[in-house]
C-alpha positions as a LaTeX table, in Angstrom:
\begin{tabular}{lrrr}
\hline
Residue & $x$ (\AA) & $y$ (\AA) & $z$ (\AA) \\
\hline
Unk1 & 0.00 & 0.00 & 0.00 \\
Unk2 & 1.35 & 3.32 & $-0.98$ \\
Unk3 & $-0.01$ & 6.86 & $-0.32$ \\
Unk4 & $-1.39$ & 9.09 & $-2.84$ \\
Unk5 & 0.06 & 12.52 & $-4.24$ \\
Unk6 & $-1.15$ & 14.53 & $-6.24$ \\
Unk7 & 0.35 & 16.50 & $-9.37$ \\
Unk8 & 0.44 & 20.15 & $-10.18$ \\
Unk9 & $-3.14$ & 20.89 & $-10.53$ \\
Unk10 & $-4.47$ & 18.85 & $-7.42$ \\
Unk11 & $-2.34$ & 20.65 & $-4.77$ \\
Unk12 & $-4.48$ & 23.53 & $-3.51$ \\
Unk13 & $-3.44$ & 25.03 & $-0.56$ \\
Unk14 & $-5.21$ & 26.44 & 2.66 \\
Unk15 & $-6.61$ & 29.80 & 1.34 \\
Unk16 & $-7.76$ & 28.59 & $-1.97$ \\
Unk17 & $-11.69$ & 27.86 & $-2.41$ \\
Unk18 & $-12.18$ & 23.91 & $-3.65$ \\
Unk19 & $-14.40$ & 21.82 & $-2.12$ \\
Unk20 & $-13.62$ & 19.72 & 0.73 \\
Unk21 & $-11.97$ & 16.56 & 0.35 \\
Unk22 & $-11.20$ & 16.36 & $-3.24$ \\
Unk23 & $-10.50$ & 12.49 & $-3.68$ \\
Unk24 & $-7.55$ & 11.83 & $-6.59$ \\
Unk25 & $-7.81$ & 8.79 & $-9.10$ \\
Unk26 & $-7.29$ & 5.60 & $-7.72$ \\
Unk27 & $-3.40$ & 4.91 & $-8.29$ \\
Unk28 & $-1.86$ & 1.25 & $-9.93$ \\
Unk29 & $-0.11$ & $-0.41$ & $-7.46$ \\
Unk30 & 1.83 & $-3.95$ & $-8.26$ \\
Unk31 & $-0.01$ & $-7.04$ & $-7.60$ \\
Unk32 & 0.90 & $-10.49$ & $-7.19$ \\
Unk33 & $-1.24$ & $-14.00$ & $-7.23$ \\
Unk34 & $-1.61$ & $-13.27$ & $-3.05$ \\
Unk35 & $-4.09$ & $-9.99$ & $-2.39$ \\
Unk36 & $-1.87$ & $-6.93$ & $-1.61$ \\
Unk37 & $-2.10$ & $-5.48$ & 1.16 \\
Unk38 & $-4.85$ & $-3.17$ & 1.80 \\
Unk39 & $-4.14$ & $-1.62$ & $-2.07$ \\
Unk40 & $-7.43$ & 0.57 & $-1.91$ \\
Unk41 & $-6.03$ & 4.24 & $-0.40$ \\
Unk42 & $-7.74$ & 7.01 & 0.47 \\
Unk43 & $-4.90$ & 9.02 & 1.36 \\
Unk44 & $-5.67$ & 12.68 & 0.54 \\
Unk45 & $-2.11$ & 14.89 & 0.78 \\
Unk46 & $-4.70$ & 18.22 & 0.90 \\
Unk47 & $-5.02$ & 20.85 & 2.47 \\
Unk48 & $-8.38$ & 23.21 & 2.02 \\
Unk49 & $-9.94$ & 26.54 & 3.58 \\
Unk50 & $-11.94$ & 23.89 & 5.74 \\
Unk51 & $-10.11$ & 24.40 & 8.99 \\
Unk52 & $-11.64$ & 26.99 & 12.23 \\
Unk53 & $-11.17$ & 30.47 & 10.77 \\
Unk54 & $-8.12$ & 32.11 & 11.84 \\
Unk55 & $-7.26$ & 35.81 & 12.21 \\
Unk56 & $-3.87$ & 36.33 & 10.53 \\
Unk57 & $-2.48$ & 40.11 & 10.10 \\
Unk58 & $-3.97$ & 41.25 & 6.97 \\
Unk59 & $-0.60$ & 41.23 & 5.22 \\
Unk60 & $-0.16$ & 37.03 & 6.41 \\
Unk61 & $-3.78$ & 36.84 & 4.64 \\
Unk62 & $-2.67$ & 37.83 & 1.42 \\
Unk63 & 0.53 & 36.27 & 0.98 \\
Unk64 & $-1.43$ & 33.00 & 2.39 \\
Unk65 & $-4.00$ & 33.09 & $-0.38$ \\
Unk66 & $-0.82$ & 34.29 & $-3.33$ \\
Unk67 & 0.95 & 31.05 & $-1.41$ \\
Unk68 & $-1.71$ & 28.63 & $-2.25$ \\
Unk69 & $-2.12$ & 29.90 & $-6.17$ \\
Unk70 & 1.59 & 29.26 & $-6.69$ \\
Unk71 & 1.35 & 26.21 & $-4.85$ \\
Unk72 & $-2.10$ & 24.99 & $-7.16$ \\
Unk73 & 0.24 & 26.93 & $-10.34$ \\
Unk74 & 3.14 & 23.82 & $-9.44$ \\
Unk75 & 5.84 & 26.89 & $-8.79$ \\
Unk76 & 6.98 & 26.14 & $-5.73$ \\
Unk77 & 9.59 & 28.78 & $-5.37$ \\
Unk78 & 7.37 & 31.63 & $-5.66$ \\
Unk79 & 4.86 & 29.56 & $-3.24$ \\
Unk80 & 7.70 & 29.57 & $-0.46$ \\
Unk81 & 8.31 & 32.55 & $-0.95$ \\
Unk82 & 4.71 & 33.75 & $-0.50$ \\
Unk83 & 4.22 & 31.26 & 2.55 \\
Unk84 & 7.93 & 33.00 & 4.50 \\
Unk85 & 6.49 & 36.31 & 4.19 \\
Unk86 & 3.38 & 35.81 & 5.12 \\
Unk87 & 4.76 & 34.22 & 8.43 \\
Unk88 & 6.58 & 37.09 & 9.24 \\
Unk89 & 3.90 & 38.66 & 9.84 \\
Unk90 & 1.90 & 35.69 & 11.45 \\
Unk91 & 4.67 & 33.49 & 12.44 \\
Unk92 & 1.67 & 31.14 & 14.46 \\
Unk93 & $-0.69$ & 31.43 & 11.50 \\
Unk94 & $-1.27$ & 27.56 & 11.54 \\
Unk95 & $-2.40$ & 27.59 & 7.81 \\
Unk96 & 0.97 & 29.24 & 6.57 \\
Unk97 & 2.34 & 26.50 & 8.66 \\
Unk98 & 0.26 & 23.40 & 6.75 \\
Unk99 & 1.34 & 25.12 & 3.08 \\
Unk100 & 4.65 & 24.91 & 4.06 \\
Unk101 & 4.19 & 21.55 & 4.70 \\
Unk102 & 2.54 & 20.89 & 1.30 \\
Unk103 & 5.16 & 22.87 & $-0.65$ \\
Unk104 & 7.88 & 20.78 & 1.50 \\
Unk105 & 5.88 & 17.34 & 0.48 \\
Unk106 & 5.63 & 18.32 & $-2.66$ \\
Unk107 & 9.71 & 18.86 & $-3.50$ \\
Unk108 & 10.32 & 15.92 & $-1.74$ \\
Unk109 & 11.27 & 17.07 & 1.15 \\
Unk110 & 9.11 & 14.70 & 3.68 \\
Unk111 & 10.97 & 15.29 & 7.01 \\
Unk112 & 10.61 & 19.60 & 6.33 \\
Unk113 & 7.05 & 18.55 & 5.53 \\
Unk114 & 6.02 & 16.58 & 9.15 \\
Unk115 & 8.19 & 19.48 & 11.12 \\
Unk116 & 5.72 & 22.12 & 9.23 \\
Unk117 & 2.98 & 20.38 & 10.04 \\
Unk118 & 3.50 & 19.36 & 13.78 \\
Unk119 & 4.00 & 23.45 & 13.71 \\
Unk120 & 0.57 & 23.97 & 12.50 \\
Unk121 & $-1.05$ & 21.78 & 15.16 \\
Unk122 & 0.86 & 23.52 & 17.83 \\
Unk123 & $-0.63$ & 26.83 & 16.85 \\
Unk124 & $-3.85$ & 25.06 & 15.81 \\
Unk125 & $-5.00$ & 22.34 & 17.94 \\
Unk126 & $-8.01$ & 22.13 & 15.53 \\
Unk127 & $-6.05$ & 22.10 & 12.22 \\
Unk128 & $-7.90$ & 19.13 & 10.66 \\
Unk129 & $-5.67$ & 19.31 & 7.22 \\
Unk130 & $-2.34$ & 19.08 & 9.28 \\
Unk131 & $-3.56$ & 15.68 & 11.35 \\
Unk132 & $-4.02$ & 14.18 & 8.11 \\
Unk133 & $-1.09$ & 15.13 & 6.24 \\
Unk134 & 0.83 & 13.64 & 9.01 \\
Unk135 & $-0.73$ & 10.52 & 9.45 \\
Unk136 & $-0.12$ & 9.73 & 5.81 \\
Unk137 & 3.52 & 10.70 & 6.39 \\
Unk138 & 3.17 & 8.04 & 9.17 \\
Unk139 & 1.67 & 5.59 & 7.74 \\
Unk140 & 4.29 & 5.81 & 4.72 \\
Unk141 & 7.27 & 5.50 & 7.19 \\
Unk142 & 5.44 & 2.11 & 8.63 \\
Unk143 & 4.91 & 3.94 & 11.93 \\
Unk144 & 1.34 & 3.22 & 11.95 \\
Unk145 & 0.25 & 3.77 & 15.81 \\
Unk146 & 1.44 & 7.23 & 14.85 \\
Unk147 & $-0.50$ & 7.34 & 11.79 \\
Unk148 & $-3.78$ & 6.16 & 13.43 \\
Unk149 & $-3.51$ & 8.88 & 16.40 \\
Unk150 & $-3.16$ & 11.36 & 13.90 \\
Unk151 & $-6.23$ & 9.91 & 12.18 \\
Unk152 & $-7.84$ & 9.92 & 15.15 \\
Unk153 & $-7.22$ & 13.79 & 16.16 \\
Unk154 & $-8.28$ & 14.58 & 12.88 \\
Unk155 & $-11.64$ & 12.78 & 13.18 \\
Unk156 & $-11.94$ & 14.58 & 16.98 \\
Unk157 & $-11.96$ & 17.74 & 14.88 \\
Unk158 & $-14.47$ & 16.45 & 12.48 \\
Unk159 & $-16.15$ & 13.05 & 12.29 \\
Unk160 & $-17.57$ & 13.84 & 9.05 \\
Unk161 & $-14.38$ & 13.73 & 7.69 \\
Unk162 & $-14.61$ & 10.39 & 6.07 \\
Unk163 & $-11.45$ & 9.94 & 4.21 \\
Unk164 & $-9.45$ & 10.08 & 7.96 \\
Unk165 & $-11.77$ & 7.57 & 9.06 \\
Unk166 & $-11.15$ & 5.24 & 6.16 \\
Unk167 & $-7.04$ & 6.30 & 6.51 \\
Unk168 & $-8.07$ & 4.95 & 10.06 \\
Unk169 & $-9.29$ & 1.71 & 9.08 \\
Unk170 & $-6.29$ & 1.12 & 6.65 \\
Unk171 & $-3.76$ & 1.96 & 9.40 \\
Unk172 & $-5.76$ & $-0.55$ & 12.38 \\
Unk173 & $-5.58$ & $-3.03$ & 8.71 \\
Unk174 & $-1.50$ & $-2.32$ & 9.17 \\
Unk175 & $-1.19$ & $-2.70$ & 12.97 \\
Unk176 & $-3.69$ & $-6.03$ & 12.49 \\
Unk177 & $-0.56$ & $-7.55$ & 11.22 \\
Unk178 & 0.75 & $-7.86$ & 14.62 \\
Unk179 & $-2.58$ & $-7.63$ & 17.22 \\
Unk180 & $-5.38$ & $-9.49$ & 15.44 \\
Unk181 & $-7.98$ & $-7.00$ & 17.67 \\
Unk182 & $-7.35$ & $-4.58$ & 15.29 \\
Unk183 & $-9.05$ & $-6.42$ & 12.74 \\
Unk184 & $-12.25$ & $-5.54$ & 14.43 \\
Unk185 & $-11.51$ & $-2.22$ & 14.60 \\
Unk186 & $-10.56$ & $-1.63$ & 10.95 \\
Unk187 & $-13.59$ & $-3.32$ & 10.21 \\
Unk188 & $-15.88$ & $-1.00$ & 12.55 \\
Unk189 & $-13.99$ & 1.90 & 11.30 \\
Unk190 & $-15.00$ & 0.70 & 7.27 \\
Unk191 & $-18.74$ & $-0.32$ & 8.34 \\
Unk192 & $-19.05$ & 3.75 & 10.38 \\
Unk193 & $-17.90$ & 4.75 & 6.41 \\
Unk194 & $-20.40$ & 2.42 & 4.67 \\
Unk195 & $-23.37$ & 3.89 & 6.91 \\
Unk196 & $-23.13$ & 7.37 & 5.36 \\
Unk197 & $-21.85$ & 6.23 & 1.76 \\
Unk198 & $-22.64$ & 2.42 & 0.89 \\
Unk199 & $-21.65$ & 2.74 & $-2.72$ \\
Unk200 & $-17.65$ & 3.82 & $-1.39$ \\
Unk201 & $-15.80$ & 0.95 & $-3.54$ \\
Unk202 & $-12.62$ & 1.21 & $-1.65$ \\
Unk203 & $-14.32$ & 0.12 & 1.97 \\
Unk204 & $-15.51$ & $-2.54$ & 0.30 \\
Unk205 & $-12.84$ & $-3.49$ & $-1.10$ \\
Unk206 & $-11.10$ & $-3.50$ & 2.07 \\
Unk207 & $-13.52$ & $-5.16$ & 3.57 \\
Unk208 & $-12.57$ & $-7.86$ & 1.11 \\
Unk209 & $-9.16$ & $-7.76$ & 1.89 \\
Unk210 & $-10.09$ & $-8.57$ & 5.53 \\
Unk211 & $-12.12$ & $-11.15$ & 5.33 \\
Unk212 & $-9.82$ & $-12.65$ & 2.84 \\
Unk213 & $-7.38$ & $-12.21$ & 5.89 \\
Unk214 & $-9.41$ & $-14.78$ & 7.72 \\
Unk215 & $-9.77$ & $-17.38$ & 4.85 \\
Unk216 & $-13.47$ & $-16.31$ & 4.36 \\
Unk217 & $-13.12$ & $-16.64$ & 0.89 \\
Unk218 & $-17.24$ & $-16.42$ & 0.43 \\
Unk219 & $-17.33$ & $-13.39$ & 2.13 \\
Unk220 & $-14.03$ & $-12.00$ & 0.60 \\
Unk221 & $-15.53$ & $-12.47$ & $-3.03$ \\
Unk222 & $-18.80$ & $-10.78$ & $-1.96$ \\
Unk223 & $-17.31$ & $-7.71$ & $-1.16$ \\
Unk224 & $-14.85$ & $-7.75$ & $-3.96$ \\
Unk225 & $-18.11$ & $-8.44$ & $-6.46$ \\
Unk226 & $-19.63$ & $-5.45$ & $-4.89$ \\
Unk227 & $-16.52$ & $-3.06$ & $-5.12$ \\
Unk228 & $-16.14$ & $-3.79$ & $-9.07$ \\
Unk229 & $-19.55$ & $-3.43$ & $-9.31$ \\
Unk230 & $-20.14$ & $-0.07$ & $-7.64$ \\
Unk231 & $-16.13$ & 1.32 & $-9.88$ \\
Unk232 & $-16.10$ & $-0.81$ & $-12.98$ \\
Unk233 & $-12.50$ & 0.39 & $-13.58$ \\
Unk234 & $-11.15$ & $-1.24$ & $-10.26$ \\
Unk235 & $-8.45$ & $-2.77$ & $-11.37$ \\
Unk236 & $-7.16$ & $-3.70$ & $-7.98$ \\
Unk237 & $-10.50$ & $-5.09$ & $-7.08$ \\
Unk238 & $-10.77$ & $-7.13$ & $-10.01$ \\
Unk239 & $-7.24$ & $-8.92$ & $-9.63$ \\
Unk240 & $-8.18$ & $-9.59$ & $-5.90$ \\
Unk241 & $-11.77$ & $-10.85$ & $-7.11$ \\
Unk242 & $-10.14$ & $-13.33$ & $-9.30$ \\
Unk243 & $-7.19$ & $-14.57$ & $-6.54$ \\
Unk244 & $-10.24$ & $-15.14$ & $-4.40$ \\
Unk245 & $-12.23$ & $-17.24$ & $-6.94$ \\
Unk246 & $-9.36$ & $-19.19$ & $-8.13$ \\
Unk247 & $-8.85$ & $-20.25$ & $-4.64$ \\
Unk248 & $-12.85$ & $-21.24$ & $-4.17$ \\
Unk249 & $-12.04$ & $-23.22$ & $-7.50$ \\
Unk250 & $-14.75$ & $-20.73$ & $-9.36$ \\
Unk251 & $-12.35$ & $-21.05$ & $-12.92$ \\
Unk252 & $-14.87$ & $-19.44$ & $-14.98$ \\
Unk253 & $-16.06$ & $-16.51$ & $-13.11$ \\
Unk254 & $-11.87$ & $-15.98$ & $-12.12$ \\
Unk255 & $-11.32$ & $-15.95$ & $-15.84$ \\
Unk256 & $-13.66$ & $-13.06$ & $-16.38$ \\
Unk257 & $-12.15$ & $-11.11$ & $-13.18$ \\
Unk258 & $-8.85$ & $-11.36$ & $-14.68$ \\
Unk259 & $-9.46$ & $-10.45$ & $-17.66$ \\
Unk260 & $-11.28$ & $-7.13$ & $-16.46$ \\
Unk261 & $-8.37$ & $-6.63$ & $-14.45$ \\
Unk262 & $-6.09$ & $-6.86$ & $-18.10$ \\
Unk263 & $-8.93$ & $-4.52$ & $-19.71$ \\
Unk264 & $-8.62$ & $-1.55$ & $-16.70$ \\
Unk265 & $-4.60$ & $-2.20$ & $-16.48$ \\
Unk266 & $-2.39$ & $-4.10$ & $-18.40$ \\
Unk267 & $-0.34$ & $-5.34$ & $-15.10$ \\
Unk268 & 1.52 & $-8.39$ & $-15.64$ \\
Unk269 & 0.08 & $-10.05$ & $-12.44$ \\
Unk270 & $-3.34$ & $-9.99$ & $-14.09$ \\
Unk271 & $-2.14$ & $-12.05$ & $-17.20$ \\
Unk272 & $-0.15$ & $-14.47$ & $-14.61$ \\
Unk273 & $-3.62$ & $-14.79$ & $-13.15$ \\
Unk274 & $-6.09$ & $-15.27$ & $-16.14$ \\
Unk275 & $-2.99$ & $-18.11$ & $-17.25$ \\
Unk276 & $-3.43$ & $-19.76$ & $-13.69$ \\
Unk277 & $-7.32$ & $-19.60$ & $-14.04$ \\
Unk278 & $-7.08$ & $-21.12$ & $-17.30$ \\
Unk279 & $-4.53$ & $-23.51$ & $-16.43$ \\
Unk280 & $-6.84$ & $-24.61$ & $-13.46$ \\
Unk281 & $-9.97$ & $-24.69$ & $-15.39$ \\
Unk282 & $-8.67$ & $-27.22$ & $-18.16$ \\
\hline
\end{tabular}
């Protein structure tokens, strides 16, 4: 499992209208004839004018809002630049803080990034977009009790804020690895997600991924079935659809699922799997 950026024109920062929670494509990630683990990500790197209004010097304000066009604009020089001089004049302004952290992220600089945005939540105890940006920091390093506390604080600040919550679930998937409890939890955490949206293909296709955890393979393909159902072009969800049915001996139907998989991406994995389905089925 890998975490999602974003390219030049899906980096907005805070002080830039968008709407809330902008969800990227899902990426391609490298298979093999065992599921991946947890491959469906929700792992927004955003941050949006969603946070508790702050009152910034007017100066901070409009270097914040010139910081975030450069930043959406992919010039991250000028963005910097913008960002410093707004926090001389705001030096606590915990949204200068969280584009600094994006504009860090962004040039590759991931250790700049999680020091920028530990500074917003020091002079923001409520700055949702920093919590989330550094759980997925987290959760890339493999640190994942980090990554789920910062999921966590960011769902204290808003439980609506479903993509944290399914981050959540993904990280208790990680930690499950070690402490089987947290199967139950990830599970909880997908099922909370599935209340308010039951046609999210990615919770169900992690729900998959758990029960194919457990060896319930009947259950696994059910969920898998309804992921490619609800996102066609689930390539992910298709390969894991046909591991599943090869293993319940269904050659047919894992014939078709690998062949979708080939149609939505061309990995080699799915072509290793429609040969072992075909293989099996003669």
């Amino acid at each position: 499992m890998v975490a999602r950026t974003l390219d030049a024109t899906g980096w907005r920062g805070v002080g830039q209208s968008a709407d809330c929670w902008t969800r990227p494509a899902p990426p391609t990630l490298p298979r093999s004839m065992a599921l991946p683990r947890s491959a469906a990500l929700l792992l927004p790197l955003l941050a949006l004018a969603c946070a508790p209004a702050q009152r910034p010097h007017p100066n901070a304000a409009l270097h914040r809002d010139r910081c975030a066009h450069e930043l959406a604009q992919g010039d991250l020089v000028k963005a910097e630049a913008e960002c410093d001089l707004g926090l001389e004049y705001s030096p606590k302004d915990g949204d200068l803080w969280v584009n600094k952290g994006l504009i860090a992220l962004k040039d590759g600089r991931k250790q700049d990034a999680k020091a920028a945005f530990v500074r917003a939540i020091r002079f923001n105890q409520e700055q949702l977009q920093a919590y989330q940006n550094l759980g997925v920091l987290y959760f890339e390093e493999g640190a994942y009790s980090k990554a789920a506390e910062s999921f966590t604080r960011a769902l204290k600040v808003d439980p609506a804020f479903n993509e944290a919550r399914f981050n959540l679930g993904l990280a208790y998937m990680r930690l499950a690895e070690k402490d089987a409890d947290y199967r139950r939890r990830a599970r909880a955490e997908l099922h909370k997600i599935l209340a308010v949206n039951p046609e999210l293909s990615d919770a169900h296709h992690a729900l998959g991924e758990l029960a194919f955890g457990e060896q319930d393979l009947q259950a696994a393909a059910a969920e898998f079935r309804t992921a490619v159902q609800l996102s066609p072009e689930h390539a992910t969800a298709w390969h894991d659809l046909g591991v599943t049915l090869l293993q319940l001996r269904q050659y047919p139907q894992a014939t078709e699922a690998f062949q979708e998989c080939i149609a939505h991406a061309g990995d080699p994995s799915c072509a290793q799997g429609l040969e072992a389905a075909r293989r099996a089925g003669n």
